[in-house]
N, CA, C and O of each residue as an XYZ file, in Angstrom:
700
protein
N     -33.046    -26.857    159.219
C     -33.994    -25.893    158.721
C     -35.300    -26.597    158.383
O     -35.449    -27.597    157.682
N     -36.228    -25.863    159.031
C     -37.948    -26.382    158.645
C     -38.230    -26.249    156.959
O     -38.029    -25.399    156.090
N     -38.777    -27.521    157.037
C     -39.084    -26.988    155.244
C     -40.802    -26.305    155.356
O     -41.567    -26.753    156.210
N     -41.251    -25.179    154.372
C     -42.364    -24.429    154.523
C     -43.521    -25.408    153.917
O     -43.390    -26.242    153.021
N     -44.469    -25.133    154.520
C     -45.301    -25.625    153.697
C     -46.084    -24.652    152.402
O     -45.917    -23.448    152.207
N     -46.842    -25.464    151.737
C     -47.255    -24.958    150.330
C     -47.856    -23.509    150.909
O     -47.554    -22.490    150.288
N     -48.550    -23.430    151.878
C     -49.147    -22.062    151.832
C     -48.426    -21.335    152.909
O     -49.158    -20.461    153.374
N     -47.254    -21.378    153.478
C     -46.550    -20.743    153.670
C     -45.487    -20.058    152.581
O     -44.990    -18.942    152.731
N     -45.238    -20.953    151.452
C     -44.543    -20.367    150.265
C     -45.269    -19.593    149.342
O     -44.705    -18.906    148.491
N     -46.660    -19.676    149.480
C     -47.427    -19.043    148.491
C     -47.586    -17.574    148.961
O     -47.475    -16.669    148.134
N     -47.885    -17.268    150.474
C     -47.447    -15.915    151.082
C     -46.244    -15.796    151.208
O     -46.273    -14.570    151.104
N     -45.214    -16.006    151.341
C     -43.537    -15.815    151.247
C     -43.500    -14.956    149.603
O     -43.153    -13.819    149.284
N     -44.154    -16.384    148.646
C     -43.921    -15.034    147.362
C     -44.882    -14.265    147.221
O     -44.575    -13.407    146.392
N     -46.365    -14.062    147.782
C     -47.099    -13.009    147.783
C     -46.312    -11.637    148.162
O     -46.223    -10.615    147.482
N     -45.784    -11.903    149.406
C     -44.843    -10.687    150.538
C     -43.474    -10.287    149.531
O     -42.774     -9.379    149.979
N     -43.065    -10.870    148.270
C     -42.106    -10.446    147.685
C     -42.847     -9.834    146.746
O     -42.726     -8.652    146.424
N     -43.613    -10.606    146.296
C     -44.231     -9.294    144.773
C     -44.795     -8.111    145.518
O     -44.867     -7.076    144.855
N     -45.196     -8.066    146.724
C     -45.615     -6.833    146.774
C     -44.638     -5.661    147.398
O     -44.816     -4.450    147.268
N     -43.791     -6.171    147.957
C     -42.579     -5.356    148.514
C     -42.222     -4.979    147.091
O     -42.397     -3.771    146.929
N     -41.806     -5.561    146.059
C     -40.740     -5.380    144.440
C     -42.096     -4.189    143.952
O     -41.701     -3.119    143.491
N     -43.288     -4.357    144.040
C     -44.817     -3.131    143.758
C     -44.093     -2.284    144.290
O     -43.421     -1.684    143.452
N     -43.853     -1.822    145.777
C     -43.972     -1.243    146.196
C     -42.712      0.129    146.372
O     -42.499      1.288    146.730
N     -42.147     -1.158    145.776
C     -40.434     -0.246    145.509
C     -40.364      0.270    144.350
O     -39.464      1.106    144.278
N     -40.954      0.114    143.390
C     -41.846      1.017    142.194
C     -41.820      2.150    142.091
O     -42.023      2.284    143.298
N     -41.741      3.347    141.685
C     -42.196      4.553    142.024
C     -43.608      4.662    141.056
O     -43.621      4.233    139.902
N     -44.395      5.088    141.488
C     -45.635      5.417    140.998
C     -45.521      5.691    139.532
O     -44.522      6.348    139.241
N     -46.215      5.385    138.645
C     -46.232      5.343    136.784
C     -45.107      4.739    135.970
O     -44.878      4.752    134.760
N     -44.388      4.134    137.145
C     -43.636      3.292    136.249
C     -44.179      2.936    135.319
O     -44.137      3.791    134.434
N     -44.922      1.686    134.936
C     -45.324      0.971    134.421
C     -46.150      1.860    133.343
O     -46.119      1.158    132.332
N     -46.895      3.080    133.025
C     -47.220      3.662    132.076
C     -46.514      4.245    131.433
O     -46.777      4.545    130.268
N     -45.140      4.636    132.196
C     -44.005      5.351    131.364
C     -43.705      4.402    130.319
O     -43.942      4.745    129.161
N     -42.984      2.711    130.660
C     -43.131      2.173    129.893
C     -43.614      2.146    128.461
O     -42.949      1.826    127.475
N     -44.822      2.515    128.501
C     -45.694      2.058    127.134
C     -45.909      3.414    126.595
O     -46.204      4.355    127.332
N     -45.780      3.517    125.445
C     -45.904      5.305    124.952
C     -47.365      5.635    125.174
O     -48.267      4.801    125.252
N     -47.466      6.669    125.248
C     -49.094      7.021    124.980
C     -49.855      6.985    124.042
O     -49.257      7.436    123.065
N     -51.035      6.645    123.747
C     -51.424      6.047    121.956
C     -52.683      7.310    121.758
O     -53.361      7.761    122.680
N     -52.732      7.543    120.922
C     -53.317      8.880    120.050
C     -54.776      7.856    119.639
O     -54.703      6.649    119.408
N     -56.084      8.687    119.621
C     -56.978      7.906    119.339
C     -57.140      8.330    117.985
O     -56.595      9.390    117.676
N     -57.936      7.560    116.918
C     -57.657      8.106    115.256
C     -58.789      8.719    115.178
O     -59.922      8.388    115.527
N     -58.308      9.793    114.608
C     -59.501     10.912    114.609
C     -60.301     10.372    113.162
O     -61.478     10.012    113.165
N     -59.648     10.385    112.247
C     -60.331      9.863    111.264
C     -59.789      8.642    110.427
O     -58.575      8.713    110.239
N     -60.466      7.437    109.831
C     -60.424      6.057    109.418
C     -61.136      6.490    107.935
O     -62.283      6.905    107.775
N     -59.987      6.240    106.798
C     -60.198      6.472    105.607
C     -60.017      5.504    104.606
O     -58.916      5.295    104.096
N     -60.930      4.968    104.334
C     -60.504      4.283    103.061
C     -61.055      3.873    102.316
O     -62.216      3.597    102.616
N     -60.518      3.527    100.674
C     -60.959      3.055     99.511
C     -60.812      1.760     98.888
O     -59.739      1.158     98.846
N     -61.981      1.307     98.368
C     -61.639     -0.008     98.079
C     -62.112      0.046     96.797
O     -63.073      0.718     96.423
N     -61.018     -1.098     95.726
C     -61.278     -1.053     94.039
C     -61.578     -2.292     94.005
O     -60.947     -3.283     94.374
N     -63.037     -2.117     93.325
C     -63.510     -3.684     92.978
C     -63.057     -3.945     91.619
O     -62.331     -3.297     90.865
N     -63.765     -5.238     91.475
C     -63.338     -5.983     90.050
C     -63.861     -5.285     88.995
O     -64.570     -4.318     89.274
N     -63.675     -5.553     87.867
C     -64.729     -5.028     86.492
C     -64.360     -6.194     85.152
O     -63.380     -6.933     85.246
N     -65.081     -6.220     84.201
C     -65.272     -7.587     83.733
C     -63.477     -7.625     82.887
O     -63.254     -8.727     82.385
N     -62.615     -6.863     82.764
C     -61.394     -6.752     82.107
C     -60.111     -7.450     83.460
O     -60.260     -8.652     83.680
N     -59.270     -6.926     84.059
C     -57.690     -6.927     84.526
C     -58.343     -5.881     85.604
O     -57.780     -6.305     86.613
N     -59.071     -4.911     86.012
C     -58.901     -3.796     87.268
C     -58.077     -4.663     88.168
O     -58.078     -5.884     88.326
N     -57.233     -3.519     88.823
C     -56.507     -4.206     90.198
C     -57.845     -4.453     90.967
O     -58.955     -3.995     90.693
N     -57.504     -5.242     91.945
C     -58.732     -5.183     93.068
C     -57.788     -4.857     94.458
O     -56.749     -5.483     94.664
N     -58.229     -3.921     95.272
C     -57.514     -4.153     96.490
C     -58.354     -2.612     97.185
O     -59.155     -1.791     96.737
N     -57.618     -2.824     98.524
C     -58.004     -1.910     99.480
C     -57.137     -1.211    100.275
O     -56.292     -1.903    100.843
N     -57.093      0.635    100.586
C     -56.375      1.081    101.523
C     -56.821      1.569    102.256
O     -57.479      2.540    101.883
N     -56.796      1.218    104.089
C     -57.158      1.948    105.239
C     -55.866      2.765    105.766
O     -54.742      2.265    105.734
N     -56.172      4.306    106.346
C     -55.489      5.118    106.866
C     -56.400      5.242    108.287
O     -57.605      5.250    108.540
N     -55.096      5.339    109.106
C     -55.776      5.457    110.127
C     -55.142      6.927    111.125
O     -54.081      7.314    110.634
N     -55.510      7.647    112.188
C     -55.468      8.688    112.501
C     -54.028      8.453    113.031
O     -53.715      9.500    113.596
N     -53.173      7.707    113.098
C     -51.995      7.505    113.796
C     -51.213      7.666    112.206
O     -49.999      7.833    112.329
N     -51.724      7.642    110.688
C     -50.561      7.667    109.938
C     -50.335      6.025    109.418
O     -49.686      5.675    108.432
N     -51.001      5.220    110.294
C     -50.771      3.805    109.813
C     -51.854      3.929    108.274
O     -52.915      4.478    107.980
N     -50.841      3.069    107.602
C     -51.342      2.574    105.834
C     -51.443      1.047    106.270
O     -50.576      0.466    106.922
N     -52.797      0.402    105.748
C     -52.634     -0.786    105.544
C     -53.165     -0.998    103.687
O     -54.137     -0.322    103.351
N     -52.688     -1.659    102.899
C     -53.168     -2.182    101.669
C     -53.216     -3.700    101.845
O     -52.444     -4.406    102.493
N     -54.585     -4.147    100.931
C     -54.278     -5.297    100.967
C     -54.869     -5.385     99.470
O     -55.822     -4.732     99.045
N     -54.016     -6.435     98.681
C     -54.061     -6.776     97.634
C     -54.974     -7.801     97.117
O     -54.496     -8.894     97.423
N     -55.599     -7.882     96.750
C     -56.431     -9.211     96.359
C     -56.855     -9.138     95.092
O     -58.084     -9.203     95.062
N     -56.254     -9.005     93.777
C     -56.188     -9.509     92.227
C     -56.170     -8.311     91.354
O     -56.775     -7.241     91.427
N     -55.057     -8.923     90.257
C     -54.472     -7.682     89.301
C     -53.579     -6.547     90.160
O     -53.747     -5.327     90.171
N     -52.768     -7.189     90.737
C     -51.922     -6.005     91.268
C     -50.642     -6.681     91.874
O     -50.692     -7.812     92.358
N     -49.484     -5.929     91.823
C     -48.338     -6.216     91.734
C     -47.832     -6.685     93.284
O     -46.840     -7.395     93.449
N     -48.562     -6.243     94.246
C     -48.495     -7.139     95.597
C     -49.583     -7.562     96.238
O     -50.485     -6.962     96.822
N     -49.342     -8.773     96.025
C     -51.103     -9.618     97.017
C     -50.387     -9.855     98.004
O     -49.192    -10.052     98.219
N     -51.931     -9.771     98.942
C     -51.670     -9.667    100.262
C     -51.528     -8.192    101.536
O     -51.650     -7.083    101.015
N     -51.381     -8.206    102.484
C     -51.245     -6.827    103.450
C     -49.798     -6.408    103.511
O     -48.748     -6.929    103.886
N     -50.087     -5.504    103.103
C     -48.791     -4.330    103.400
C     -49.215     -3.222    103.836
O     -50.362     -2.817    103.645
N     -48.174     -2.504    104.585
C     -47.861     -1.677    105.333
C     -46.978     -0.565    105.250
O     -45.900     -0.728    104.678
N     -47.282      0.573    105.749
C     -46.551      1.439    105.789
C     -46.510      2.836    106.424
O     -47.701      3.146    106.404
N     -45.996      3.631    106.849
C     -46.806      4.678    107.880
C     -46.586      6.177    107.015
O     -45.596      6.395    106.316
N     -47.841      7.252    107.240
C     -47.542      8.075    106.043
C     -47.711      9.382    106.985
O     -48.542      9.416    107.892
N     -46.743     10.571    106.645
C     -46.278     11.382    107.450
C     -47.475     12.377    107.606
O     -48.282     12.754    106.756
N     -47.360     12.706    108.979
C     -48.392     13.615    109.363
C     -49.240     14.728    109.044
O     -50.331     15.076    109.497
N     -48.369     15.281    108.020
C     -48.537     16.242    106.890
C     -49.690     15.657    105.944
O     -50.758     16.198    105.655
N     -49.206     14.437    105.545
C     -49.932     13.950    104.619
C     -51.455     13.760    104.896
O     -52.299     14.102    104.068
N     -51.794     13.155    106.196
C     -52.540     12.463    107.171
C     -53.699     13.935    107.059
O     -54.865     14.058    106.684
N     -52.554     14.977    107.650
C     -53.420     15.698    107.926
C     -54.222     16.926    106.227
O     -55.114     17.775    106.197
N     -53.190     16.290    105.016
C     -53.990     17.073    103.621
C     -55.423     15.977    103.867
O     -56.559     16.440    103.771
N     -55.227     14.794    104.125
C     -56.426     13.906    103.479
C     -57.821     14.411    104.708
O     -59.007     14.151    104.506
N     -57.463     14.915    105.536
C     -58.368     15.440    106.604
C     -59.124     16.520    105.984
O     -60.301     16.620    105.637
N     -58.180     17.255    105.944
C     -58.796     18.418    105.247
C     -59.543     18.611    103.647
O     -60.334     19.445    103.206
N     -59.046     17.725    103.203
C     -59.820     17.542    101.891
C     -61.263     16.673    102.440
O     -62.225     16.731    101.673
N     -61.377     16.138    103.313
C     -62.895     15.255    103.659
C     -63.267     16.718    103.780
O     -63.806     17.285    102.829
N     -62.980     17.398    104.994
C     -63.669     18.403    105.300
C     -64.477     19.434    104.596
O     -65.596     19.930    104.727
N     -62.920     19.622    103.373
C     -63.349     19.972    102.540
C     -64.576     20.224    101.583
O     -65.140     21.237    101.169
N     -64.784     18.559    101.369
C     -65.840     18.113    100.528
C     -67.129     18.398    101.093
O     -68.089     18.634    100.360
N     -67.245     18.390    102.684
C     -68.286     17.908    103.271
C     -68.809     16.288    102.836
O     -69.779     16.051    102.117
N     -68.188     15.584    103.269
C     -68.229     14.147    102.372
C     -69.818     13.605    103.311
O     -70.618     12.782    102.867
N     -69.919     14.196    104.417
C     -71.512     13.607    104.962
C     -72.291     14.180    104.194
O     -73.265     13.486    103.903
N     -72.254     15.459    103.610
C     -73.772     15.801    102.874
C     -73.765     14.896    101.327
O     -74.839     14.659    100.773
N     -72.761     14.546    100.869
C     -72.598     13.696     99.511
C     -73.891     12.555     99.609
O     -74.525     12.305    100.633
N     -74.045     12.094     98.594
C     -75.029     11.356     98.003
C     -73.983      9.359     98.422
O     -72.788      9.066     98.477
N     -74.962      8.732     98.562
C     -74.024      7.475     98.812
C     -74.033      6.278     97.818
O     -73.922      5.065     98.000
N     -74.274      7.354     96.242
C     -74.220      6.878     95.528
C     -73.869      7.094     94.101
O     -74.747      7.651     93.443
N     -73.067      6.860     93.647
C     -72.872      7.668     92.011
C     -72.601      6.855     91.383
O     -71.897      5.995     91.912
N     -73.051      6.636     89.720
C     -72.930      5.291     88.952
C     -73.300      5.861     87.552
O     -74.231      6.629     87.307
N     -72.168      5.209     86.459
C     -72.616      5.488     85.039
C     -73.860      4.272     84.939
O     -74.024      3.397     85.790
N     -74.652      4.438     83.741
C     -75.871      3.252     83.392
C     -74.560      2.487     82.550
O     -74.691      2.786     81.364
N     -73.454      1.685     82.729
C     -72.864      0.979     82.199
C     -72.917     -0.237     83.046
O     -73.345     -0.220     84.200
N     -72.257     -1.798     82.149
C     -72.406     -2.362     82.919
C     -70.690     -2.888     83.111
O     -69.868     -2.219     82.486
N     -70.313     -3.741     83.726
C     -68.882     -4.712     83.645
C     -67.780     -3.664     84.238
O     -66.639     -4.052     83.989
N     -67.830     -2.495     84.924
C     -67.168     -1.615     85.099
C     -66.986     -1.308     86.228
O     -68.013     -1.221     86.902
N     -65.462     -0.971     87.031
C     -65.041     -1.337     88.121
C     -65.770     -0.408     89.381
O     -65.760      0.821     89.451
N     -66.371     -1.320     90.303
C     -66.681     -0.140     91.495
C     -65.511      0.036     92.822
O     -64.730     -0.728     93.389
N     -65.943      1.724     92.964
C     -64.841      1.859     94.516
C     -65.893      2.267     95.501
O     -66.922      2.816     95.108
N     -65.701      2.050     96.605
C     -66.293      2.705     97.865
C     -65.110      3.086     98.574
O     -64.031      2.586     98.889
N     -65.893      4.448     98.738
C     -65.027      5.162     99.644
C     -65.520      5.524    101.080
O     -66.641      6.030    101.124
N     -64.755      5.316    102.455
C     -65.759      5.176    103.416
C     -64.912      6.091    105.142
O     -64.286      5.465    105.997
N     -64.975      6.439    105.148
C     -64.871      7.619    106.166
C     -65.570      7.623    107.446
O     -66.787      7.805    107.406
N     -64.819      7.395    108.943
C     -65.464      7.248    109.814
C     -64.910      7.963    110.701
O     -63.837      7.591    111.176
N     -65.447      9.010    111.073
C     -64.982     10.286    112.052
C     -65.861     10.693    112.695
O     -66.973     10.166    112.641
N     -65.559     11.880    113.578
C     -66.187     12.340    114.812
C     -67.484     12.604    114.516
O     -68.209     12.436    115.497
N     -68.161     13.022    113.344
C     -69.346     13.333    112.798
C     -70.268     11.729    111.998
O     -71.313     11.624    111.355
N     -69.185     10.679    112.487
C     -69.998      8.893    112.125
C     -69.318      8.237    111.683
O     -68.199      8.005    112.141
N     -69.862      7.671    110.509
C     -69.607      7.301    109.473
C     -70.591      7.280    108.294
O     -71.820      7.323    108.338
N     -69.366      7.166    106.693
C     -70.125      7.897    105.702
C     -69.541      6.465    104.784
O     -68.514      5.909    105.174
N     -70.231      5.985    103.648
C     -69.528      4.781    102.833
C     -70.444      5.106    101.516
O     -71.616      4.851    101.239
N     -69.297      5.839    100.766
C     -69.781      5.932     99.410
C     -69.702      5.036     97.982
O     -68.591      4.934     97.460
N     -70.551      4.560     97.512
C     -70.163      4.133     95.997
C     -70.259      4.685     94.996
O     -71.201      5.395     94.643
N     -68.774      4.293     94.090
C     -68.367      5.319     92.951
C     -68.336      3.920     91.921
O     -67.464      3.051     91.947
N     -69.518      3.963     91.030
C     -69.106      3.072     90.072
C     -68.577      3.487     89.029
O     -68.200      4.658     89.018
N     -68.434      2.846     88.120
C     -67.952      3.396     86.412
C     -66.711      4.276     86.514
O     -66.279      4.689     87.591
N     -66.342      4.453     85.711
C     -65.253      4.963     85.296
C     -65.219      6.712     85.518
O     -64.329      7.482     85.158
N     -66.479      7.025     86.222
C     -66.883      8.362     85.962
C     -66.034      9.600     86.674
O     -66.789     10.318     87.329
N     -65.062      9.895     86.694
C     -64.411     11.011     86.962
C     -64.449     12.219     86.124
O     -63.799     13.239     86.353
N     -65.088     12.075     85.341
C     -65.211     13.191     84.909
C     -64.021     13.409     83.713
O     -63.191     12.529     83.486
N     -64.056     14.887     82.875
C     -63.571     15.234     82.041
C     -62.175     16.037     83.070
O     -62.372     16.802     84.015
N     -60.783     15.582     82.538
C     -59.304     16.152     83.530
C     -59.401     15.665     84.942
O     -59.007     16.208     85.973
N     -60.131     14.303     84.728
C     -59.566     13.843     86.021
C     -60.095     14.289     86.929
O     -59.322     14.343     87.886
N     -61.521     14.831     87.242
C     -62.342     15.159     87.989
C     -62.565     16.857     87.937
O     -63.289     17.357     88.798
N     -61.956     17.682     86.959
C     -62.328     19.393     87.168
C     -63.855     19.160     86.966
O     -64.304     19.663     87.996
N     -64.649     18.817     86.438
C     -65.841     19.052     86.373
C     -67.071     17.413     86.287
O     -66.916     16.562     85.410
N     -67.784     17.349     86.981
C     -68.929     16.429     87.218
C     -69.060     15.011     85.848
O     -69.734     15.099     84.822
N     -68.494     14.221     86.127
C     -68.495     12.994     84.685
C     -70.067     12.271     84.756
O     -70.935     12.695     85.519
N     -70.253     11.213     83.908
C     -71.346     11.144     83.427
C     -72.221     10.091     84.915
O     -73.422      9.853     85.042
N     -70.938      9.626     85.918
C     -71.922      9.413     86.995
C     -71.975     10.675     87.773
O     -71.789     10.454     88.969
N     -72.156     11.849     87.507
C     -72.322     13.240     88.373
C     -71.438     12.738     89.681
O     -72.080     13.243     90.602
N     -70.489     12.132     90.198
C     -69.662     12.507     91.238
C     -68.889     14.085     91.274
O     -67.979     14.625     90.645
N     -69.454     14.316     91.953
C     -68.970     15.337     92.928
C     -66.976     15.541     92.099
O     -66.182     14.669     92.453
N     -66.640     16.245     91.477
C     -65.130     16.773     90.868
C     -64.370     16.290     92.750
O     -63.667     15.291     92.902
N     -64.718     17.196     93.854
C     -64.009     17.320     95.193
C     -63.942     15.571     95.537
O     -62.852     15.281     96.030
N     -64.807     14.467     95.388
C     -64.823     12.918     95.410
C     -63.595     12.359     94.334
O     -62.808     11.425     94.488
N     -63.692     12.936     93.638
C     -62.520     12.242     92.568
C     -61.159     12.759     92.984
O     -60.181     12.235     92.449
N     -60.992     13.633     93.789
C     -59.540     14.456     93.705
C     -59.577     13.893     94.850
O     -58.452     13.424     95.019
N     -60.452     13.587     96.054
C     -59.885     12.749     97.455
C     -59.557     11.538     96.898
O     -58.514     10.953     97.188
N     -60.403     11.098     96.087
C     -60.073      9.526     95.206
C     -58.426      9.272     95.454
O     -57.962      8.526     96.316
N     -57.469     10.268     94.255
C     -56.559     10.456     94.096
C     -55.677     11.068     94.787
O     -54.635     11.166     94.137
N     -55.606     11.552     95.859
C     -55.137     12.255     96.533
C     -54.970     11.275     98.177
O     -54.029     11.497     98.939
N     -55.841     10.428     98.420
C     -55.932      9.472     99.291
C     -54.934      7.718     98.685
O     -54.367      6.726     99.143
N     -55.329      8.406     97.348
C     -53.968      6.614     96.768
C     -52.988      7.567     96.574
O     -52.108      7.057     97.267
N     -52.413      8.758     96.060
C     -51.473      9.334     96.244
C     -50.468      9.262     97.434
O     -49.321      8.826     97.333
N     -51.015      9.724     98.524
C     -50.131     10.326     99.826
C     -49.973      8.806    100.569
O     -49.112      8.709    101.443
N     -50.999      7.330    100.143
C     -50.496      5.922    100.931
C     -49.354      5.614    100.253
O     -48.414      5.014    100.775
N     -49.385      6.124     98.707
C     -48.367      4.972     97.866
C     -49.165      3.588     97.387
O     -48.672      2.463     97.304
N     -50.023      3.837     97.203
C     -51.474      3.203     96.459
C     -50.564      2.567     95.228
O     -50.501      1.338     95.208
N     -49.890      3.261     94.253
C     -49.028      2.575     93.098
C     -47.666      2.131     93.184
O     -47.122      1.997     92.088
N     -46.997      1.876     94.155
C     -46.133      1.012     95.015
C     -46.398     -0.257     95.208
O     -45.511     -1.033     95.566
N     -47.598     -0.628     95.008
C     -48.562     -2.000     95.441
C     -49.211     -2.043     94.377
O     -48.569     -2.968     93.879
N     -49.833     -1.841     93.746
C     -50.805     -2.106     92.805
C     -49.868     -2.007     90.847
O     -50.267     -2.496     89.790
N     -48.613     -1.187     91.134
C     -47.821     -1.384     89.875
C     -48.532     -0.738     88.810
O     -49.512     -0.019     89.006
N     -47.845     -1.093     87.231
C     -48.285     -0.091     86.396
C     -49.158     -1.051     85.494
O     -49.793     -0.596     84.543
């Protein structure tokens, strides 16, 4: 038997990968891989420092239901965690942006205090993106029913809570 030379073996296995293509049936290869959902909306809040213990950390939601937190000081898990939050949920925090109209909001609200923890809250959907700062403690009187002394918007404080609610925001961050 002749032995082949190098570029006779290099078409020998060209002529096999494409025969094994060809025996394929068409979409194989996309069936494979699930189909991926593009994220309609990218939500999240981040708690800065303040001159006391505030947790510090951050949660992104993304239109697939993915939670990422990541921990970075005063809070009961440092570091990224994960978790996926049910569609239901995904879809209250949608509707509460909508709700708000969070693009016409102001991209800024702040008590005249000083040493006191800031959040930004930042929202990037089909209509942009929107990145608000909420300094001070200002939610208002019950937890946002009515306008606190940085005038945020009552509908900003209840997505506040309602967005660390439905990730499990206190699962990670502890009491």
């Amino acid at each position: 038997m002749r032995k082949r030379s190098l570029g006779e073996t290099q078409m020998a296995i060209r002529g096999w990968m494409l025969g094994l293509c060809a025996a394929l049936p068409m979409g194989a290869a996309s069936a494979a891989t699930p189909p991926t959902r593009s994220p309609d909306m990218v939500l999240r809040i981040e708690r800065g420092p303040c001159f006391g213990a505030c947790p510090e950390y951050s949660v992104t939601v993304l239109g697939d239901g993915s939670v990422t937190f990541i921990g970075h000081r005063h809070v009961a898990s440092m570091g990224v965690h994960k978790r996926q939050m049910a569609p239901a949920d995904y879809a209250r925090l949608v509707k509460a942006v909508d709700g708000m109209d969070i693009y016409a909001l102001d991209e800024n609200y702040a008590v005249k205090a000083t040493d006191q923890p800031t959040s930004y809250i930042t929202v990037i959907g089909p209509k942009g993106a929107k990145r608000i700062r909420h300094y001070g403690a200002g939610c208002g009187p019950e937890g946002g029913a009515a306008p606190g002394p940085d005038n945020a918007p009552p509908a900003l404080c209840r997505f506040e809570r309602l967005l660390e609610s439905l990730s499990g925001v206190s699962d990670w961050v502890g009491s």
